[in-house]
C-alpha positions in Angstrom: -122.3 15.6 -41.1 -119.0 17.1 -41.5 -117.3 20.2 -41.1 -117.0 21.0 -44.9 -120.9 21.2 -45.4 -121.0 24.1 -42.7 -117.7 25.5 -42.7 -117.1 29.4 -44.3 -114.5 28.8 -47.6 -114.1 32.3 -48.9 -112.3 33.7 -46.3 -110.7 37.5 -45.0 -106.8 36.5 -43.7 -104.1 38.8 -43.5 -100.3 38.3 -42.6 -98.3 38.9 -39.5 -96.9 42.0 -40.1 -100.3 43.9 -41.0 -100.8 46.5 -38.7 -103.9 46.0 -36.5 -105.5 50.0 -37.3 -106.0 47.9 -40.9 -107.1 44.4 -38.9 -109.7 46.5 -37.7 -110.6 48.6 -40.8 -111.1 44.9 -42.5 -113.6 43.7 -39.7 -115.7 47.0 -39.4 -116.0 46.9 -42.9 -116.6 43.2 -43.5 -118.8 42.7 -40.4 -116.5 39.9 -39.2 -114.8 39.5 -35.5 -111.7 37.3 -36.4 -109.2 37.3 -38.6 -106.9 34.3 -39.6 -103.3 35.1 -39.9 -101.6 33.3 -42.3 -97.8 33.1 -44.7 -98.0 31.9 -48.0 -95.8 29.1 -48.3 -95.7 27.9 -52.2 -98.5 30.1 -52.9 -100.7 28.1 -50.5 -101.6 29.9 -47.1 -100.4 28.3 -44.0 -102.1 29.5 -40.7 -99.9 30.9 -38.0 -101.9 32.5 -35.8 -106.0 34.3 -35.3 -106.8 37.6 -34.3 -109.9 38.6 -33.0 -111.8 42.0 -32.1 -111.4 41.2 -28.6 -107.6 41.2 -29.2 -107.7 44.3 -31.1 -109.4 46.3 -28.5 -107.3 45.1 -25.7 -104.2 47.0 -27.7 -105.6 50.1 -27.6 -106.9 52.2 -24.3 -110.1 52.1 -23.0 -111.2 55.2 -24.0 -110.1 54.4 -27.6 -113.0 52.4 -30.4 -110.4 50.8 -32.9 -113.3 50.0 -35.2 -114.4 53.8 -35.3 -114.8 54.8 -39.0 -111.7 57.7 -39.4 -109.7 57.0 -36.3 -107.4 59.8 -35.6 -103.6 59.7 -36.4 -103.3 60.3 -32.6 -105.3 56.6 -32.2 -103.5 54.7 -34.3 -100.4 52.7 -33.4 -97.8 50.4 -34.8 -98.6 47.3 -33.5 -98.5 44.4 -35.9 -101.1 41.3 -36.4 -97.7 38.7 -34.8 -97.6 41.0 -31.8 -101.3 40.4 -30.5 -102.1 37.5 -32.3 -103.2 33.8 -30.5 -100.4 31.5 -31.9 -101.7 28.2 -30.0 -104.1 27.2 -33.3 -106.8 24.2 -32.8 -107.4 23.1 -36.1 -109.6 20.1 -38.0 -110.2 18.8 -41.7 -113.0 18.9 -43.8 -113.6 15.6 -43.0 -113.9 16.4 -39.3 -117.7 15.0 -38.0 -119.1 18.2 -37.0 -120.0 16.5 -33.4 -116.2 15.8 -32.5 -115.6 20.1 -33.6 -118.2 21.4 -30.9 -116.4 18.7 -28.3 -113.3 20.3 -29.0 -114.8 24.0 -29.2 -116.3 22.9 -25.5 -113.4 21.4 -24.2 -111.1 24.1 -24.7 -113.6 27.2 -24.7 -113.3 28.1 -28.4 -115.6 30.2 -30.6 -113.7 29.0 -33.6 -111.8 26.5 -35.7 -109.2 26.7 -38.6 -109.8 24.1 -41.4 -106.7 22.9 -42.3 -105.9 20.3 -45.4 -102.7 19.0 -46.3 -101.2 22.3 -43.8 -103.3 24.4 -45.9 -106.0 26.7 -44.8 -109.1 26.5 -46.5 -111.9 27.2 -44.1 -113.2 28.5 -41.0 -115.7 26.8 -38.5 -117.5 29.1 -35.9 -119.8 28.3 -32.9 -122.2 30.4 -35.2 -122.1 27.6 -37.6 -122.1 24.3 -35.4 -125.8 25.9 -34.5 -126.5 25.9 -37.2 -125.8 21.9 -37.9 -127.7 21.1 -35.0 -130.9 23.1 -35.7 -130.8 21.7 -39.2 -130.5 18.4 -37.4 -133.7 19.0 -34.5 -135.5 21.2 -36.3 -139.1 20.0 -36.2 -141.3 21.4 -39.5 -144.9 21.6 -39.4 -147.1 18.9 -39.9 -144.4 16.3 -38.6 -143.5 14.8 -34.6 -140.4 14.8 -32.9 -140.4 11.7 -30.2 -137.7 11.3 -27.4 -137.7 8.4 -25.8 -135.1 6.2 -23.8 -133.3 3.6 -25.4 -131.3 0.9 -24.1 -127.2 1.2 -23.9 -126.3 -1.5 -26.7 -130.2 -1.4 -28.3 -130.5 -1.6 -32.3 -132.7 1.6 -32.6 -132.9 1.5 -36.5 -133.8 -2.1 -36.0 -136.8 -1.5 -34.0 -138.3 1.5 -35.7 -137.6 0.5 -39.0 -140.3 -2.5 -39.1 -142.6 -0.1 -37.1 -142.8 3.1 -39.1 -143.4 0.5 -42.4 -146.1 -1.2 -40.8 -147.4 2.3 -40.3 -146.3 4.0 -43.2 -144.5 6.8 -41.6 -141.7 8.2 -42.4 -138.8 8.9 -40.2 -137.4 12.1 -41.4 -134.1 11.7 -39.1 -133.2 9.6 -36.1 -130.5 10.1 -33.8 -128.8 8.8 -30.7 -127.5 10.8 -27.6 -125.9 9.5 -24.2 -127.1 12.0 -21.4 -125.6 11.2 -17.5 -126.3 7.5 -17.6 -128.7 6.8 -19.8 -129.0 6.8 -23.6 -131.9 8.7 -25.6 -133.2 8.8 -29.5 -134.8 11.1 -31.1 -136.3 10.7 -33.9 -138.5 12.8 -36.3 -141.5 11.7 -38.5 -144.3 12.1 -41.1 -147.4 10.6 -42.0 -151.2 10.0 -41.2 -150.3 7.1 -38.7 -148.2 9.1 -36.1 -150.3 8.4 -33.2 -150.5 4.4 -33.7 -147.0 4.5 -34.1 -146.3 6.3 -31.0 -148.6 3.9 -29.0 -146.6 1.0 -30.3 -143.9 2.2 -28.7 -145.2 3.2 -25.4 -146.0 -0.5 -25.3 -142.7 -2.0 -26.7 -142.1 -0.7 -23.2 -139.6 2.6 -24.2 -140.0 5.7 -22.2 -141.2 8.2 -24.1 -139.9 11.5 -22.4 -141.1 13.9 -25.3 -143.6 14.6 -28.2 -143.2 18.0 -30.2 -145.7 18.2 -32.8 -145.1 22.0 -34.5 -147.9 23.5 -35.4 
């Protein structure tokens, strides 16, 4: 999967020199707790910077809730977007596998991407949404069984199973590889009325099986 197929297109930006008594107006109103900041060069906005709620509040004093509805002239304050705003921007593609934007999301402690194509902005990727990818990935459905069992390091996985669930005639809804410390694990998810003969073949083909999920 990539980051386009999760990604959020129509997108809330506003420029550097909005003020940030209207940055917050747009997120109370939208329900939304970042805002790109962008310049349209050629009609085609280029990202320069995000803002977030966080960034917003931290402007004002303690005692002060810039996302009140009717904040008081005595609240509000001149500050533009440029003056608050994080300029240090980690952005991807479209094309960007949505497992390499939650590495870089977890390497540098980020709750959000730009999308950026051809140094144009045309999405927004949120730890909200790589969640979303991986549950639609593990999510196990009634009436099928998630296995987890070890693999070895350089093993064909596909190639094992493949013959296996045909001899059986179950299906393998999705099937996926991940390294944990030093040893390497698959999971894969299936259907059909031959689960349990399938899962004793591979007890004996001499996997460890570490986990069965069968929803209910």
């Amino acid at each position: 999967m990539i980051v386009s197929m999760w990604m959020t297109r129509d997108l809330v930006t506003i420029e550097p020199d909005t003020p940030i008594t209207e940055a917050a107006a747009i997120m109370a109103e939208r329900h939304i707790r970042r805002l790109p900041v962008i310049e349209k060069h050629a009609n085609n906005p280029h990202p320069v910077g995000i803002i977030t709620a966080t960034d917003i509040l931290h402007a004002y004093p303690p005692h002060v809730n810039p996302f009140a509805i009717g904040v008081s002239a005595l609240q509000q304050t001149h500050i533009r977007a440029a003056e608050i705003m994080s300029r240090s921007l980690q952005t991807v593609t479209p094309e960007t596998p949505i497992e390499e934007a939650a590495r870089i999301m977890r390497n540098e402690k980020l709750s959000t991407l730009l999308v950026v194509q051809k140094m144009k902005l045309v999405g927004l990727i949120t730890e909200s949404d790589i969640f979303r990818a991986f549950v639609g990935i593990l999510d196990s459905r009634p009436g099928g069984v998630r296995i987890t069992f070890e693999i070895a390091k350089e093993e064909n996985i596909f190639g094992f199973l493949a013959p296996v669930a045909l001899k059986w005639d179950v299906h393998i809804v999705s099937l996926m590889s991940v390294e944990q410390g030093d040893r390497k694990l698959c999971v894969v998810r299936i259907t059909g009325g031959a689960v349990d003969s399938m899962l004793d073949e591979l007890w004996s083909s001499g996997h460890i099986v570490l986990n069965v999920l069968r929803p209910t």
